[in-house]
N, C-alpha and C positions, 0 to 999 in steps of 0.2 A: 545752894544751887538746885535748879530742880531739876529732875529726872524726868526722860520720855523714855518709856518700856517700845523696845521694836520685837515685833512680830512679824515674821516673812511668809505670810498668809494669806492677806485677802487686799485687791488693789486700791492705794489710796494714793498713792505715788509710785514711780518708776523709777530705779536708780540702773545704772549701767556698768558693766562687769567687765574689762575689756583684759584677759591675758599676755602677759604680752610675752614677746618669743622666747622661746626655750632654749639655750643652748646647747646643741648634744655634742660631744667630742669621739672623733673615732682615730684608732689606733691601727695605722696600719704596717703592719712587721713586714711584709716584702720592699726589701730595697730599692730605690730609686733617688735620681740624680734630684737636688732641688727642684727646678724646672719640670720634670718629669711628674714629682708628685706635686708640684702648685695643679697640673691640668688634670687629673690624677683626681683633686681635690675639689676642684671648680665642675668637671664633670658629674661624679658622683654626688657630693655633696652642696658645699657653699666656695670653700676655698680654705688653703693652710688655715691651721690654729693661730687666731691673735690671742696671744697672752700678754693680756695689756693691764694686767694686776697681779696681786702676790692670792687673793683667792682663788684665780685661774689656774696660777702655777700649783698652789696645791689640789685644785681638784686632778690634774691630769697628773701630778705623784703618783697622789691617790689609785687611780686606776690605771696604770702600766700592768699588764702583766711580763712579768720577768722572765719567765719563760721562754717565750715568744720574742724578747728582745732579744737577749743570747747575752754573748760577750761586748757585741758594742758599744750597750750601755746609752745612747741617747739617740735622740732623734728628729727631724728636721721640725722646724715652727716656720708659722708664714714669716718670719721677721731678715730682710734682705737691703742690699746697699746698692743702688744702682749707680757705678762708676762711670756709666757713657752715657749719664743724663744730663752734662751741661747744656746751657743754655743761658741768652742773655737775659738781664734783667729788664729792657725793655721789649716791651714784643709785638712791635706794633708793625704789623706787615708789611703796610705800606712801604717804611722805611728802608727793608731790606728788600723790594723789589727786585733792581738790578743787581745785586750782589749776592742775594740769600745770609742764610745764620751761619755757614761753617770755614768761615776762615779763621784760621788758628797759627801760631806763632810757639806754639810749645817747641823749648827741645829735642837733642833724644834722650829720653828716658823720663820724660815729664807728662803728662800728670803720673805720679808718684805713690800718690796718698802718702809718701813720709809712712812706712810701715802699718798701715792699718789707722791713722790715728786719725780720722776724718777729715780730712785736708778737700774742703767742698767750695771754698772760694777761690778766687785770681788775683794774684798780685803779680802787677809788669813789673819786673827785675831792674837795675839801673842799666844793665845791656840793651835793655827793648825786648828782653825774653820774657815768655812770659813762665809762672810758676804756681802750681794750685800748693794751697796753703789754710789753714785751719781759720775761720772764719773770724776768731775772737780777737786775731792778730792787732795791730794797731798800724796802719797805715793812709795816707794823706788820699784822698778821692780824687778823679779823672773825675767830672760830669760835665755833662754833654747838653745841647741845647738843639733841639731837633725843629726843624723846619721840613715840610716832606720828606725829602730824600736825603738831606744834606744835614751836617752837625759841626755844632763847634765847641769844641775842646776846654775843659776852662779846668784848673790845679783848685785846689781846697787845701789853704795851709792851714790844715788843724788835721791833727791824728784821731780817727776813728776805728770800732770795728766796722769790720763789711756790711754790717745789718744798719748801722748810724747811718756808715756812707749812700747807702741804698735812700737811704728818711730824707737824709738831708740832699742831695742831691734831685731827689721828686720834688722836693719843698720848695727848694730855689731854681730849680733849672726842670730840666726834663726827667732823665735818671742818669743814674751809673754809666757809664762811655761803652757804648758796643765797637767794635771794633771790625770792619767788613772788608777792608783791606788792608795790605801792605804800606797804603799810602797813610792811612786812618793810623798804622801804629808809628811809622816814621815821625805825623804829625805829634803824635802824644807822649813819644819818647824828647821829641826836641822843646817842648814847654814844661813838662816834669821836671822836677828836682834832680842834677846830675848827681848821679849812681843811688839816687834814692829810688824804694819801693812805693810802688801808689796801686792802691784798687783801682781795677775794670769792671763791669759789669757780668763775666761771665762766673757762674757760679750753681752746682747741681747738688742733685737730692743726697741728702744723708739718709740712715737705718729708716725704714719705713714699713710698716704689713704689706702682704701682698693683697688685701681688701681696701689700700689706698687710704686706712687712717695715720696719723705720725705716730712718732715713739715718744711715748711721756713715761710710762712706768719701764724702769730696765734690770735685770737682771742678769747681767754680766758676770764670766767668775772674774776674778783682779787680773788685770793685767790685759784684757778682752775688751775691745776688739785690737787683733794686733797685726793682721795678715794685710799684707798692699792688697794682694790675690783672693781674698779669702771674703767674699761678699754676702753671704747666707748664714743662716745661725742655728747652731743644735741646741738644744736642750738637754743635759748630761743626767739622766737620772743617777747614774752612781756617784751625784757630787751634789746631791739636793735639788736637782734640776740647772743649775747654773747654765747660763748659757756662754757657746763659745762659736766663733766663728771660723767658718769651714772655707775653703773650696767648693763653689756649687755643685760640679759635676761630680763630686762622692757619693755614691750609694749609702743610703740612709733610712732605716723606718722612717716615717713623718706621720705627722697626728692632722685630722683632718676636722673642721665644725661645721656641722648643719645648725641652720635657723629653723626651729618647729613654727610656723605660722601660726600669728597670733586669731586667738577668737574672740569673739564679742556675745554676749549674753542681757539681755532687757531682761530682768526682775521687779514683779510690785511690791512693795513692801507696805504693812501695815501697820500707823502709830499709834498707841494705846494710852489714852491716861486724859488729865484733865488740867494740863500745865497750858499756864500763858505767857510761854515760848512764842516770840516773834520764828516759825517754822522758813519764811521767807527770806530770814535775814541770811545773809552769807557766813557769819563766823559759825551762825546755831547748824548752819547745812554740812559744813566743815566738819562740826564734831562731832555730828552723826555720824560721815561716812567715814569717821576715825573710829566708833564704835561698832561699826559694823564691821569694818577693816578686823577689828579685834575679836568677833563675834565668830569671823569666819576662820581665823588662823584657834581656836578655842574649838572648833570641829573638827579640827585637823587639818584644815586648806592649807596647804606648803606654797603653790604656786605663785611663782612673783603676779601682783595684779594688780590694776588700775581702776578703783573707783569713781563717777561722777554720776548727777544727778541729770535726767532726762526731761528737760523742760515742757509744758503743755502748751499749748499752741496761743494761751494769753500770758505766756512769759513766765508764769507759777510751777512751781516743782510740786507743793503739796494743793489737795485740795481737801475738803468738808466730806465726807461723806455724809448722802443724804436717809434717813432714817429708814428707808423703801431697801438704799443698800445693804445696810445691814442685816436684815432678814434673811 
C-alpha cells in the first residue's frame, strides 16, 4: 500500500477541526428540593445531570467530594416521573373542541402507580372504572374511528399490549378510544367484553431527564423504583452510585451539567510524496482524516473532535500546487 507523509505546514488543502461540546459536571452540596435544584441548574448552568451511561456515572463517583456531601451520602440527578402527565393518544384538537382532554372516570384512590412499579397506561375495569396499569399488560383494544367531533367505538378481540393496541388501532381505524364523556364511557363499557378489561387511549410519561431525553441506560439499586410517591431519583454514592427514588420535595445536594460550546477551526495541510493515490476518491479522504485523527491524539489532543475535509469551490478538497507555490 502506499504511504502519503502529511505535513501541517503550507496550504494545499483545508481540512476542518470542529470540537464538539464538552461536558462539565458541577456539584452542588447546599440542599435543595428536586424542583428547586432543576431551576437551580437551568439557571446557572444547562440543567440536572443526565446520566445516561455507566461512563457518566463513573466520572461523577469519581469527582464527589465527600466532605462536602456529609452523611447523606447521595444526591439528586435530572432523572424524574412525571405522574400528572396523562394524556390521550389521539390528539387531534379539533376533536375535543366541545368537551376538552380532562374528563376522567378514575376511582378513589386511582391512578395508584401500583407501588412505584410504572403503571403509565389505562385499562377500563369490567365496572366501567377506569384503572392505570403497567403498559406490558395484555388486554383487548377499545378503538375509535373519528369523524370531526364524533367517534365510534369498535372491541378488538385479540389481546395486546398497550403499545400494539396504540399500532394496530392507527393501522385500522383512527387510534386508541379517548374518552370526553360520561356518555363516551357508558357507550364503551356496554360493547366491551362483560367484566373484562380493555385499553383506552389515555396513557402518560414514564422516568424521563429533565433535558427531555427518555431513559435507555438505568441504574437502579434492586428493588428501585418502588415509591407510588416517590417521583425523582438520587444517586447513592455510598452504594456505588445506585440510584433510588425519592420524594421530590427532599432536600438534597444535586449535581448539575454545563455544555462548553463547541468551536470550529479551518486548517491547511500539506501532502508530501510522490504516490498515485486517487487524493479525490472518498475511501483515500477517509484514511487520511483517520491518520490525522491519530497524528493529533500522538501530540497529546485528548478533546473529543470531528474531523472533515473543506471543499474548494470546483468540488476538489486537494489541489497541485504550482512550482511558484513552493518557493
Amino acid at each position: 500500500m502506499e504511504k502519503i507523509l502529511l505535513y501541517i505546514t503550507v496550504p494545499s488543502v483545508m481540512f476542518a477541526v470542529s470540537t464538539l461540546a464538552n461536558i462539565q459536571y458541577h456539584f452542588i452540596y447546599e440542599p435543595r428540593s428536586w424542583s428547586d435544584a432543576q431551576s437551580y441548574c437551568r439557571k446557572v448552568y444547562t440543567d440536572l445531570v443526565t446520566a445516561d451511561s455507566a461512563e457518566i456515572m463513573t466520572k461523577l463517583r469519581d469527582s464527589v467530594d465527600w466532605n462536602k456531601l456529609g452523611s447523606q451520602t447521595n444526591a439528586w440527578i435530572g432523572l424524574y416521573e412525571d405522574v400528572n402527565s396523562w394524556r390521550w393518544s389521539l390528539s387531534d384538537e379539533a376533536f375535543y373542541q366541545d368537551y376538552g382532554t380532562l374528563y376522567r372516570n378514575w376511582p378513589t384512590g386511582q391512578p395508584d402507580n401500583n407501588g412505584g412499579s410504572g403503571e403509565s397506561c389505562l385499562e377500563m375495569t369490567g365496572s366501567g372504572e377506569w384503572n392505570d396499569i403497567g403498559c406490558d399488560q395484555l388486554r383487548k383494544p377499545i378503538c375509535s374511528s373519528v369523524s370531526g367531533q364524533t367517534a365510534t367505538f369498535t372491541v378488538v378481540n385479540s389481546l395486546m399490549t398497550w403499545t400494539q393496541a396504540q399500532s394496530h388501532c392507527r393501522s385500522h381505524y383512527t387510534d386508541l378510544a379517548s374518552v370526553k364523556s360520561s356518555t363516551d364511557n357508558d357507550n364503551i363499557k356496554a360493547i366491551k367484553p362483560a367484566e373484562e378489561a380493555v385499553w383506552l387511549g389515555l396513557f402518560r410519561d414514564q422516568w424521563k431527564w429533565s433535558n427531555g431525553s427518555l431513559l435507555a441506560y438505568t441504574y437502579w439499586m434492586s428493588g428501585e423504583p418502588n415509591g407510588p410517591t416517590e417521583s425523582c431519583a438520587a444517586t447513592h454514592f455510598d452504594q456505588s452510585g445506585v440510584w433510588v427514588d425519592w420524594e421530590c420535595r427532599e432536600a438534597k445536594a444535586f449535581i448539575c451539567f454545563h455544555e462548553v460550546p463547541s468551536s470550529n477551526h479551518v486548517v491547511k495541510i500539506k501532502l508530501a510524496g510522490s504516490s498515485t493515490v486517487n487524493l479525490q476518491d472518498a475511501a483515500v479522504q477517509e484514511g487520511l482524516l483517520n491518520q490525522l485523527k491519530e497524528k493529533l491524539k500522538m501530540q497529546g489532543v485528548t478533546a473529543d473532535i470531528r474531523l472533515g475535509w473543506k471543499r474548494r469551490r470546483d468540488g476538489n478538497v486537494f489541489y497541485q500546487e504550482k512550482q511558484d507555490d513552493q518557493k
